[in-house]
Backbone bond lengths (Angstrom), bond angles and torsions (degrees), N, CA, C in turn:
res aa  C-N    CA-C-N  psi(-1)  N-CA   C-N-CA  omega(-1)  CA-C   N-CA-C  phi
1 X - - - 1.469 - - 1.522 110.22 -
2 X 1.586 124.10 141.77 1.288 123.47 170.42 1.493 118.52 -47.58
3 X 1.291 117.00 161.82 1.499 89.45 -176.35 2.513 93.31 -115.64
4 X 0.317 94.25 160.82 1.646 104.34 160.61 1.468 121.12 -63.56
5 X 1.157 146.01 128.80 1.438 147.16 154.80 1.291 108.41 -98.81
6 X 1.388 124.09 129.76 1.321 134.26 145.25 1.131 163.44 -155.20
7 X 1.215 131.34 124.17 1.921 147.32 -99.98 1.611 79.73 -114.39
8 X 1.392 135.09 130.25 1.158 156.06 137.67 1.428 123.74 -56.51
9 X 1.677 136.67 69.55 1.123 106.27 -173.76 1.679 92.79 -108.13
10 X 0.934 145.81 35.11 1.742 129.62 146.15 1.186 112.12 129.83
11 X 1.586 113.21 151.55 1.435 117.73 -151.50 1.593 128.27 11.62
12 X 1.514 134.97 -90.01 1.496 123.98 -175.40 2.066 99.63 -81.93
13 X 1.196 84.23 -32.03 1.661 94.13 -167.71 1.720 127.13 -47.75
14 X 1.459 120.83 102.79 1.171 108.54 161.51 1.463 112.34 -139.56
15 X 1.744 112.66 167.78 1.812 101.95 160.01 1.318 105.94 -109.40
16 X 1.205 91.69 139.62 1.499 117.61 173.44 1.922 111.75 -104.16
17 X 1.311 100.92 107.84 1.387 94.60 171.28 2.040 106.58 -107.70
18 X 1.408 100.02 153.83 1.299 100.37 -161.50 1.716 102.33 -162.12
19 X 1.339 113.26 94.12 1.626 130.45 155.81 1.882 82.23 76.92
20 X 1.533 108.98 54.44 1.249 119.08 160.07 2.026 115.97 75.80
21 X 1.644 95.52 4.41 1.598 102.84 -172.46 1.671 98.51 -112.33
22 X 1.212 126.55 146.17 1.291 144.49 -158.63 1.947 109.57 -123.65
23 X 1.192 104.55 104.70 0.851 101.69 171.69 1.773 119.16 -126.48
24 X 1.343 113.27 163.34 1.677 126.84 -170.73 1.345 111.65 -108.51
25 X 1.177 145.66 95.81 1.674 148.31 156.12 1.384 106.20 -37.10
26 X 1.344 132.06 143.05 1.827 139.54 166.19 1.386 101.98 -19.96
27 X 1.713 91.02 102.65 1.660 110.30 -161.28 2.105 94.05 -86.36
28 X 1.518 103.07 120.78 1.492 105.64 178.29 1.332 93.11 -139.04
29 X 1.432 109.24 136.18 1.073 122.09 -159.12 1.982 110.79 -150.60
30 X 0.925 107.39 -9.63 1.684 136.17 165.56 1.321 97.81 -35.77
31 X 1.284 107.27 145.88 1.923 116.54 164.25 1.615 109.39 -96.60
32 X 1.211 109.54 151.47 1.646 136.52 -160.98 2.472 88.20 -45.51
33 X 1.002 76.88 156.83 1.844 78.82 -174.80 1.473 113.50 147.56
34 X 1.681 123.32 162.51 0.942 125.40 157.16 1.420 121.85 -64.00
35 X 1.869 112.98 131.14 1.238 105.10 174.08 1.605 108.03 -127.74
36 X 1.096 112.52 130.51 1.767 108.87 -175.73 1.531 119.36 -80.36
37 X 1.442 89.72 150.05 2.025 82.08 171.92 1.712 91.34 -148.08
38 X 1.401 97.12 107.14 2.029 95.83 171.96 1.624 89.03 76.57
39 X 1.507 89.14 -140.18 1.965 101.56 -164.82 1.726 98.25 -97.30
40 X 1.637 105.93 21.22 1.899 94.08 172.06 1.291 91.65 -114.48
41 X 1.519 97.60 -153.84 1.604 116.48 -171.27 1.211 93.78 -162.59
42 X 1.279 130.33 148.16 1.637 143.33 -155.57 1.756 85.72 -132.44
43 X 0.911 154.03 140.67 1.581 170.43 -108.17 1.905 106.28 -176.70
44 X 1.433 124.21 86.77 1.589 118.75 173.00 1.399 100.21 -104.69
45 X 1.871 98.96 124.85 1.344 127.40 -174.50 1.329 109.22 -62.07
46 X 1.664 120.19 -50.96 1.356 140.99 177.66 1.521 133.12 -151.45
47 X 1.187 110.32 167.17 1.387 113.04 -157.10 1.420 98.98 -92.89
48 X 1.793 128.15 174.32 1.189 153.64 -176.95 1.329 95.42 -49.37
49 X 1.841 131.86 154.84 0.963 134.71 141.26 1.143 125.57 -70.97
50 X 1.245 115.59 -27.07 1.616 138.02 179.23 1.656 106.46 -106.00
51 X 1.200 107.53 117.49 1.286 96.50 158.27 1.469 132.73 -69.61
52 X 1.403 138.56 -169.23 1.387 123.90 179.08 1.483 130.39 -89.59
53 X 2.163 84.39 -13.39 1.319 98.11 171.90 1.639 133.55 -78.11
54 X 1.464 89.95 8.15 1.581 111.83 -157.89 1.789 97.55 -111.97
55 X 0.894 105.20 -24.95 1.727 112.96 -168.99 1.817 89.28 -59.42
56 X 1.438 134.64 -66.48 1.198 130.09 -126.50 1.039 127.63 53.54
57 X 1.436 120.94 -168.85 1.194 133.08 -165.94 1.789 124.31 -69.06
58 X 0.782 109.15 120.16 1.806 97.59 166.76 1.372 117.11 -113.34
59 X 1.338 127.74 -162.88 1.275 145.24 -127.66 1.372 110.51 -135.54
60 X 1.948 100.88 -46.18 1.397 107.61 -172.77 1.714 92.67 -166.99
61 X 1.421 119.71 142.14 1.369 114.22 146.75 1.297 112.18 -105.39
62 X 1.582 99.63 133.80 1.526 116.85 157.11 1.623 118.28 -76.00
63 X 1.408 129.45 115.19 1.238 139.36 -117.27 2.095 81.64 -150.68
64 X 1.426 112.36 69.46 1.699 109.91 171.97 1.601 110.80 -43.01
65 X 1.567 97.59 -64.16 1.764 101.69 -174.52 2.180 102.16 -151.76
66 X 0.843 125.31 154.59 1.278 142.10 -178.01 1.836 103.38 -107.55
67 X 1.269 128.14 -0.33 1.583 110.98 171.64 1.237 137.20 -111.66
68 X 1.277 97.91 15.79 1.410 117.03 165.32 1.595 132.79 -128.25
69 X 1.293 132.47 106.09 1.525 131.02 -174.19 1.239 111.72 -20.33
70 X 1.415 131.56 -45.80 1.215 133.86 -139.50 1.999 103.32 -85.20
71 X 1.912 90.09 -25.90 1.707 81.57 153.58 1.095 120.79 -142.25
72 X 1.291 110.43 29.96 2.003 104.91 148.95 2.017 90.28 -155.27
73 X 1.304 86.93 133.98 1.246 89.57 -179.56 1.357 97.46 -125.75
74 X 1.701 120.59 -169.48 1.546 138.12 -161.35 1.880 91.80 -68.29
75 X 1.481 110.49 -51.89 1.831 90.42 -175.41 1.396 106.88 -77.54
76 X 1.299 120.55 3.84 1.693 127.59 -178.94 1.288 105.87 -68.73
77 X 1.519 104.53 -52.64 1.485 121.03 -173.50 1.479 121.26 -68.09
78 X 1.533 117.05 -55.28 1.497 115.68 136.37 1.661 132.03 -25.79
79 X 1.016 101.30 -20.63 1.777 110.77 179.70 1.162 106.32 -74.62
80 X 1.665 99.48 -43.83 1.786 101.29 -152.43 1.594 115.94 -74.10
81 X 1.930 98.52 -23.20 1.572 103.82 -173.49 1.262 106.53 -60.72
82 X 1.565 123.67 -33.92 1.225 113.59 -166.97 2.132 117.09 -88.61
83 X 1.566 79.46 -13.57 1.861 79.06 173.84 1.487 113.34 -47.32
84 X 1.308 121.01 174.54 1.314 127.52 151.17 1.452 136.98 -97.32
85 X 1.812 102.72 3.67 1.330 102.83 -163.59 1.695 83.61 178.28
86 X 1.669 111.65 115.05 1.527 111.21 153.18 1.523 111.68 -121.57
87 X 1.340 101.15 135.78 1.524 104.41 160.09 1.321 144.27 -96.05
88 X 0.960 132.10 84.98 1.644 137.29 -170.04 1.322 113.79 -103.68
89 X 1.886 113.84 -145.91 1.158 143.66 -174.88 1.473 110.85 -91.35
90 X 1.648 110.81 147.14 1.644 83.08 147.59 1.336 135.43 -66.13
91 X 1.544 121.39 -48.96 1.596 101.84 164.56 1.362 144.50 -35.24
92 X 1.793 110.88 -18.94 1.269 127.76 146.26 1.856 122.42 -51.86
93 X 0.733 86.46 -83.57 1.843 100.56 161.28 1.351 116.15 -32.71
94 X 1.775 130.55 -37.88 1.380 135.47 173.48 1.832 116.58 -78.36
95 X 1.330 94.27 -25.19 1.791 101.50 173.69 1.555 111.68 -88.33
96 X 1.793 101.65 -49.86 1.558 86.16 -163.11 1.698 94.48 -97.83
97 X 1.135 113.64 -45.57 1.569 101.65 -164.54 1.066 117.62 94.07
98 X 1.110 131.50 -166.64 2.201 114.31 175.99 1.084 110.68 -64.80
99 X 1.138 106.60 139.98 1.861 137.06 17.02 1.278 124.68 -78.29
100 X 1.820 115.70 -6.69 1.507 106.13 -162.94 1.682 104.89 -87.10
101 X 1.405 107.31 149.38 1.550 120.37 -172.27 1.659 87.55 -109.34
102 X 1.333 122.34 124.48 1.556 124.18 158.09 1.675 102.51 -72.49
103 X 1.456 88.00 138.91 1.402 102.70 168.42 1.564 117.36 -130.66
104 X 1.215 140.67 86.55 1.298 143.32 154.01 1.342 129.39 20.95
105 X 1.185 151.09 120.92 1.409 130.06 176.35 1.590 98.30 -58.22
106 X 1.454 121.92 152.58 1.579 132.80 162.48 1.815 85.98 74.09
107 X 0.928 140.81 8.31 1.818 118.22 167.89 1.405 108.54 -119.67
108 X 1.172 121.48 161.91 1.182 130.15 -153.41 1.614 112.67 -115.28
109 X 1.505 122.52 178.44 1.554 131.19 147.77 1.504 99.67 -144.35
110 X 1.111 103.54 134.13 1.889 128.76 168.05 1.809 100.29 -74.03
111 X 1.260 112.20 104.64 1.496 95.70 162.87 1.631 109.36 -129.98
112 X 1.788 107.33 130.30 1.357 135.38 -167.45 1.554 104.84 -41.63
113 X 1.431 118.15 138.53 1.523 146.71 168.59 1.596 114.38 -83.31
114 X 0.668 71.19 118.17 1.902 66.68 168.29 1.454 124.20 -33.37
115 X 1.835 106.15 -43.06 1.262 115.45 -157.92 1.501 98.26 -97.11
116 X 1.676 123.68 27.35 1.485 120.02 -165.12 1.703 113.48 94.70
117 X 1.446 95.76 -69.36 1.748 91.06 -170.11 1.953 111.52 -39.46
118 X 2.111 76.39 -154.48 1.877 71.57 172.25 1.591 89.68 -154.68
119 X 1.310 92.90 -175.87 1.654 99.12 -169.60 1.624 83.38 -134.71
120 X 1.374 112.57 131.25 1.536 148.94 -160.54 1.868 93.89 -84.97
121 X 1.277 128.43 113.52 1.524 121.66 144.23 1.265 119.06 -116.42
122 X 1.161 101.67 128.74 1.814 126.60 -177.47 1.407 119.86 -98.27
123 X 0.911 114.21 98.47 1.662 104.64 169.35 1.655 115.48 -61.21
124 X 1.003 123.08 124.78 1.768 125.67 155.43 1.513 105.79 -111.51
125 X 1.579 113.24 178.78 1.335 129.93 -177.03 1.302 96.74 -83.40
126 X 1.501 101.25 155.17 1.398 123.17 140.15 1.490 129.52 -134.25
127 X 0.796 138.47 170.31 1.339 157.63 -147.85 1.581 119.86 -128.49
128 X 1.100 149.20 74.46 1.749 139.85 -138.61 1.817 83.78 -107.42
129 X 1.111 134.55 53.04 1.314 124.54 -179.65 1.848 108.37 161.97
130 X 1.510 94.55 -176.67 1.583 107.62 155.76 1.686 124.04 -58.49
131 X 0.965 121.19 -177.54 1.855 129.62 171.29 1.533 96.13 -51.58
132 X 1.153 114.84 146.93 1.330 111.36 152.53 2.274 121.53 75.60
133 X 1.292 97.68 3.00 1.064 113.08 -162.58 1.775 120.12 -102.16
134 X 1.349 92.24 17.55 1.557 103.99 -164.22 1.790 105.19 -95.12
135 X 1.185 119.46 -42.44 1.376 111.35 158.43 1.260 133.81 -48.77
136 X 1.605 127.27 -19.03 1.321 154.00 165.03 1.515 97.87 -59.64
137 X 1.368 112.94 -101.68 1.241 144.86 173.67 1.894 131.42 -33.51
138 X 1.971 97.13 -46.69 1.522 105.46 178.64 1.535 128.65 88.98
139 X 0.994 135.86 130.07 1.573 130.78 -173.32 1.217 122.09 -46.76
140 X 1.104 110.23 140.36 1.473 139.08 -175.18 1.550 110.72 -139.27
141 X 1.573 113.12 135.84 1.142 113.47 162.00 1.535 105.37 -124.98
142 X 1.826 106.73 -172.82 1.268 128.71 -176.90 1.321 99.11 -110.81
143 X 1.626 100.75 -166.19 1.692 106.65 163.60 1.601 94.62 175.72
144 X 1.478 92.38 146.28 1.629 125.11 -170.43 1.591 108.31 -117.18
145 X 1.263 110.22 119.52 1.534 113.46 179.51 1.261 93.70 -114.73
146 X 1.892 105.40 139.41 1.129 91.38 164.46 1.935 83.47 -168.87
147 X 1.212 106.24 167.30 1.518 121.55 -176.36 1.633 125.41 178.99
148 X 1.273 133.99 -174.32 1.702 136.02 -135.56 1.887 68.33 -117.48
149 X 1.892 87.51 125.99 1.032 122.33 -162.25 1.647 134.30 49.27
150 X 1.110 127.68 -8.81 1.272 128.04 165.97 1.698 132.84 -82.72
151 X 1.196 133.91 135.26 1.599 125.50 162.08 1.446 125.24 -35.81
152 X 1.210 102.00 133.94 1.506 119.25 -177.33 1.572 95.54 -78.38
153 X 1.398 108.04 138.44 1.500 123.61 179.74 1.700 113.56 -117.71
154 X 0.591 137.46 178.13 1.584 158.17 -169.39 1.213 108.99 -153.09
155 X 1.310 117.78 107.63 1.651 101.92 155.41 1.206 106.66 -130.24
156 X 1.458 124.19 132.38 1.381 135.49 -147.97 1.759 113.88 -88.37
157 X 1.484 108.10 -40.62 1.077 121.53 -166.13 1.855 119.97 54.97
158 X 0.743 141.65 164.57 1.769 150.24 171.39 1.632 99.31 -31.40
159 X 1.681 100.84 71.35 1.921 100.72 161.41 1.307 106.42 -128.04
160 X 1.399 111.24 148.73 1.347 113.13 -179.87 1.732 119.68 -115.30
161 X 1.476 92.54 0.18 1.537 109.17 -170.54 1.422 125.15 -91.01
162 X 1.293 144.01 115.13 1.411 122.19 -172.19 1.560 114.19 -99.27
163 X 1.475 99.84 6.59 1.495 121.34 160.45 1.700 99.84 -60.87
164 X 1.205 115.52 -77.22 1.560 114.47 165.62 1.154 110.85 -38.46
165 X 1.108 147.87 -64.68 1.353 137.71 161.25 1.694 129.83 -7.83
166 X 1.291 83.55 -77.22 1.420 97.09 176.92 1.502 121.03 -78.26
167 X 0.912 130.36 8.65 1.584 143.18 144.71 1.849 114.95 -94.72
168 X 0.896 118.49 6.67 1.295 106.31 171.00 1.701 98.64 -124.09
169 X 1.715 119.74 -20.98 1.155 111.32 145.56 1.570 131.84 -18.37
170 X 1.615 82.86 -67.92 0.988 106.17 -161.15 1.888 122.40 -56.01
171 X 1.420 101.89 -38.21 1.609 129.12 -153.07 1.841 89.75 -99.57
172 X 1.541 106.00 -36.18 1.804 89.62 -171.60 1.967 100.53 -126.44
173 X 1.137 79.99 15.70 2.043 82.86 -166.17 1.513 97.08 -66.37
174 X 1.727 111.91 -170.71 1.927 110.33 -38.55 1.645 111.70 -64.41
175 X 1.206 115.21 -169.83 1.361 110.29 168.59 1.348 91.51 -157.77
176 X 1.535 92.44 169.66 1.686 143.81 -165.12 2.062 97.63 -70.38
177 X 0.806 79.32 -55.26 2.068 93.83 -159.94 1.603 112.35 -118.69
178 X 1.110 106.93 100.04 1.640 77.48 164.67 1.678 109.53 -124.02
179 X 1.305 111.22 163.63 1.645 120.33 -164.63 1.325 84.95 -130.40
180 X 1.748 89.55 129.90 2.099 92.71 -163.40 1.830 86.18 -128.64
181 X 1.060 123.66 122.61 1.595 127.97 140.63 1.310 108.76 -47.59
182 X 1.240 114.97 131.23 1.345 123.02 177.70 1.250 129.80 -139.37
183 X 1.565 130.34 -119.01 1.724 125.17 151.38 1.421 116.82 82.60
184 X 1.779 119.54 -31.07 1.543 130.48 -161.46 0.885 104.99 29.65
185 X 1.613 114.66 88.14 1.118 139.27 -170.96 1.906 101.75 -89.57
186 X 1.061 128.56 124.32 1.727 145.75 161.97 0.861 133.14 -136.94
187 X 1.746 122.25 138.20 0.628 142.90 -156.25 1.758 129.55 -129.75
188 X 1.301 133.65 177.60 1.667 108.29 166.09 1.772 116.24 -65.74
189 X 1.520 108.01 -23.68 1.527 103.71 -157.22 1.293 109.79 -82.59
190 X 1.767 127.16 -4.53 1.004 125.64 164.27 1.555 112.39 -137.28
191 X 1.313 124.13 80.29 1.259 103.72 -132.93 2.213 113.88 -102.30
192 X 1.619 89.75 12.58 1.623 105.95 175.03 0.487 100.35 -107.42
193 X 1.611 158.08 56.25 1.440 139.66 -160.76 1.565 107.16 172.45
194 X 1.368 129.92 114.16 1.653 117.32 154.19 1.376 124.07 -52.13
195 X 1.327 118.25 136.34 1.924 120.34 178.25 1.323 102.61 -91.49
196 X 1.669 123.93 1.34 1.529 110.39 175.24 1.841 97.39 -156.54
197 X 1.630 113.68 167.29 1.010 87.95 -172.58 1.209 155.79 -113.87
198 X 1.238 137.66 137.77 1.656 141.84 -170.65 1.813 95.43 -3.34
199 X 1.427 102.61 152.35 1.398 110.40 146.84 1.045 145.09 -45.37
200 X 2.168 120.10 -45.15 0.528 95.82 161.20 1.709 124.98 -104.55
201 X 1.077 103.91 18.96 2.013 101.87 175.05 1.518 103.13 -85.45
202 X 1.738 110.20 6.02 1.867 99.18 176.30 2.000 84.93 -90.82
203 X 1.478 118.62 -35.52 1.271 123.04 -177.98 1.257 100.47 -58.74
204 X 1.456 155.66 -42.02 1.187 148.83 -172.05 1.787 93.21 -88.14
205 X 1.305 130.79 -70.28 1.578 117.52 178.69 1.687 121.21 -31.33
206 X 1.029 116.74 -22.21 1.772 131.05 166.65 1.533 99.88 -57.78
207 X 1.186 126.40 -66.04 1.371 142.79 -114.15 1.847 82.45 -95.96
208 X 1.714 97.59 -67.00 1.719 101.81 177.37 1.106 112.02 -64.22
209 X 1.429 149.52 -23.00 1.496 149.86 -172.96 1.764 91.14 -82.04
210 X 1.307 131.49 -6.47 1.229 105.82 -143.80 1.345 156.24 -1.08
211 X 1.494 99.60 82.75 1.712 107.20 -153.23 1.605 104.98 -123.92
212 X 1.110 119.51 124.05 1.500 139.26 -143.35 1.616 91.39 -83.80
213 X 1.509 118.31 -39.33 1.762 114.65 164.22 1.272 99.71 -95.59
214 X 1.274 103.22 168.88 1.379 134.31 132.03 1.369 124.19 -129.67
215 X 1.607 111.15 133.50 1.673 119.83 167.27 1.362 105.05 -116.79
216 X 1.533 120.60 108.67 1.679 123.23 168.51 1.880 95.20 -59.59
217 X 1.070 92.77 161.35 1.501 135.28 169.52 1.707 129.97 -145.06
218 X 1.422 112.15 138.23 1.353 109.61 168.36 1.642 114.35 69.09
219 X 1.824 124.65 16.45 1.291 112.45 179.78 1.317 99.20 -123.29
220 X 1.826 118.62 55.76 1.059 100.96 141.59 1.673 100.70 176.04
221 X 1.228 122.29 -167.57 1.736 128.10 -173.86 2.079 98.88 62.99
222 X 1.458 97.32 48.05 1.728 93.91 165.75 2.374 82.42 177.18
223 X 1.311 66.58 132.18 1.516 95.13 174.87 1.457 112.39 -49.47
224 X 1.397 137.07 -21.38 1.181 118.70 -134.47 2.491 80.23 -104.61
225 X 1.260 84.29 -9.57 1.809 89.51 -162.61 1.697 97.66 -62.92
226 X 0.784 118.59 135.39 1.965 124.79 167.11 1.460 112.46 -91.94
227 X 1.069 114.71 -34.80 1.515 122.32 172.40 1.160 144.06 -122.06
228 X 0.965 132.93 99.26 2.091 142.02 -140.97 1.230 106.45 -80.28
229 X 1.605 112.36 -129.95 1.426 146.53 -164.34 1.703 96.29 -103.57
230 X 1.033 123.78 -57.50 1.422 117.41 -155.39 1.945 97.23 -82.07
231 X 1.080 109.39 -37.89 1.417 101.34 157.03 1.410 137.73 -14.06
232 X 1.367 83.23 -92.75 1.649 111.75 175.35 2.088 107.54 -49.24
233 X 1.229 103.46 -43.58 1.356 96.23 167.70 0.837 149.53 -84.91
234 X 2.001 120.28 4.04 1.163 137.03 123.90 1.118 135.44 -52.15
235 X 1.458 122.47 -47.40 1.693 118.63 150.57 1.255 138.76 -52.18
236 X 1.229 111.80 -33.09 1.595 113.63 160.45 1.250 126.10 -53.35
237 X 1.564 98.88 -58.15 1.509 106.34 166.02 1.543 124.23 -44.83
238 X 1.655 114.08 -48.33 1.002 120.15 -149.98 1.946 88.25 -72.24
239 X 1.559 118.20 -44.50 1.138 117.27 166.60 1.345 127.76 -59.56
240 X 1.150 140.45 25.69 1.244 172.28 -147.22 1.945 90.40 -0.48
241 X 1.320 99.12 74.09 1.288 114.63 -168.63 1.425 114.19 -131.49
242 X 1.216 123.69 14.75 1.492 127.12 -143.17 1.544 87.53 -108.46
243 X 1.264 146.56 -7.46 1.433 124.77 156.32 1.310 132.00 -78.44
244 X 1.620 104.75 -6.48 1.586 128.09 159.16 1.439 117.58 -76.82
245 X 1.001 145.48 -12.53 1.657 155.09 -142.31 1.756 89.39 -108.54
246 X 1.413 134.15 125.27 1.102 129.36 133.48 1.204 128.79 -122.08
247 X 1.567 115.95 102.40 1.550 125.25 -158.53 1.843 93.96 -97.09
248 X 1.230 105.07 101.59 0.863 86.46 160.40 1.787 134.24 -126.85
249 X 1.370 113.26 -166.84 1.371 110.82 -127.22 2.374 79.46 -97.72
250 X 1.387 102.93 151.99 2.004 91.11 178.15 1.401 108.85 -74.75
251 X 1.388 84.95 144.68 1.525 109.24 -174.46 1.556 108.09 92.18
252 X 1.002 134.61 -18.87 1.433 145.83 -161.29 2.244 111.73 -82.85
253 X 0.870 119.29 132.99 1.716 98.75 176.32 1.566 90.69 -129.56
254 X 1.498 89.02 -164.93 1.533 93.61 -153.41 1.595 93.77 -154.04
255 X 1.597 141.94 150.54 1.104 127.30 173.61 1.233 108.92 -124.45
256 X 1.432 137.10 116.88 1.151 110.15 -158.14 2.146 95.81 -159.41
């Protein structure tokens, strides 16, 4: 089976190449600073490992949500004009308009292989909070790659639910890879509640996704995260899960 590559460049941001197709996670690319949203301010610890000039070209961005800095910011947005293809939300699609393509939870886009085939993207739900927390917060989706001969991927984008989880288990499971937002990320606007998820509910999202990796995303270089690196690698462990865990370090990829 092909295997997956994927390049860590900081907080949501990575490339994912997959059966020769290149794709970009909520491209942020901003230097460390206050960034506002409404009457808060979102806090970035540090900047990209990669700059944007370093990314090249891709294929497609995978586009979780557009209303928050922390995953599309001002050089994010600049990114996207020049993509050829983003995939998001409709509320994505109602702000920016092209380039973003809405994609449905459960519907798909076919995008071309080198070798002819195609590589499968799925939108699923996500969840950026507790029950009930989406009028707060705003839509968010996921996305499921998957295609003839390659590993099934997960990429979670900003969910906090393993209710979502375990229904998209359910509908596209198991898989090969999954790419989990994590960090339990909080904030004032929801302020009992993580907007992404705990360490260890990414250690339990492994377990129900049944996914032989894991690559965290997005739990850390911004103030708002409660739980980092050393976290997550206590829960794994503690879930005796820790040969699945690949934390890796920015700038760093992994082929797997």
């Amino acid at each position: 089976m092909t295997t997956v590559e994927i390049t860590y460049v900081g907080g949501p941001t990575a490339v994912l190449t997959l059966g020769g197709v290149r794709l970009l996670t909520d491209p942020t690319f901003d230097a460390p600073g206050e960034y506002p949203i409404g009457s808060r301010k979102l806090v970035k610890t540090a900047g990209p490992a990669l700059p944007v000039t370093e990314i090249g070209p891709v294929d497609a961005v995978l586009l979780s949500h557009d209303q928050h800095p922390d995953n599309l910011d001002t050089s994010g947005r600049t990114y996207l004009a020049s993509a050829p293809l983003t995939l998001s939300t409709a509320s994505a699609y109602d702000r920016i308009g092209a380039p973003v393509r809405p994609v449905p939870a459960w519907e798909h886009v076919d995008l071309p292989r080198p070798d002819g085939r195609t590589l499968r993207v799925t939108a699923v739900p996500a969840q950026h909070g507790p029950d009930g927390s989406e009028p707060l917060v705003g839509e968010v989706t996921g996305f499921v790659l998957s295609g003839e001969g390659l590993p099934k991927v997960y990429v979670s984008g900003d969910n906090a639910s393993l209710d979502v989880v375990r229904e998209i288990a359910r509908r596209q499971g198991p898989f090969d890879v999954a790419v989990l937002f994590a960090g339990a990320a909080r904030t004032p606007l929801v302020p009992d509640a993580p907007l992404t998820l705990t360490s260890e509910a990414a250690a339990q999202a492994a377990e129900i996704l049944g996914a032989r990796h894991v690559v965290p995303l997005h739990f850390e270089h911004w103030g708002h995260f409660t739980q980092e690196g050393d976290t997550l690698t206590k829960a794994f462990a503690e879930a005796g899960l820790a040969d699945r865990l690949h934390l890796l370090e920015p700038g760093a990829s992994a082929r797997l």
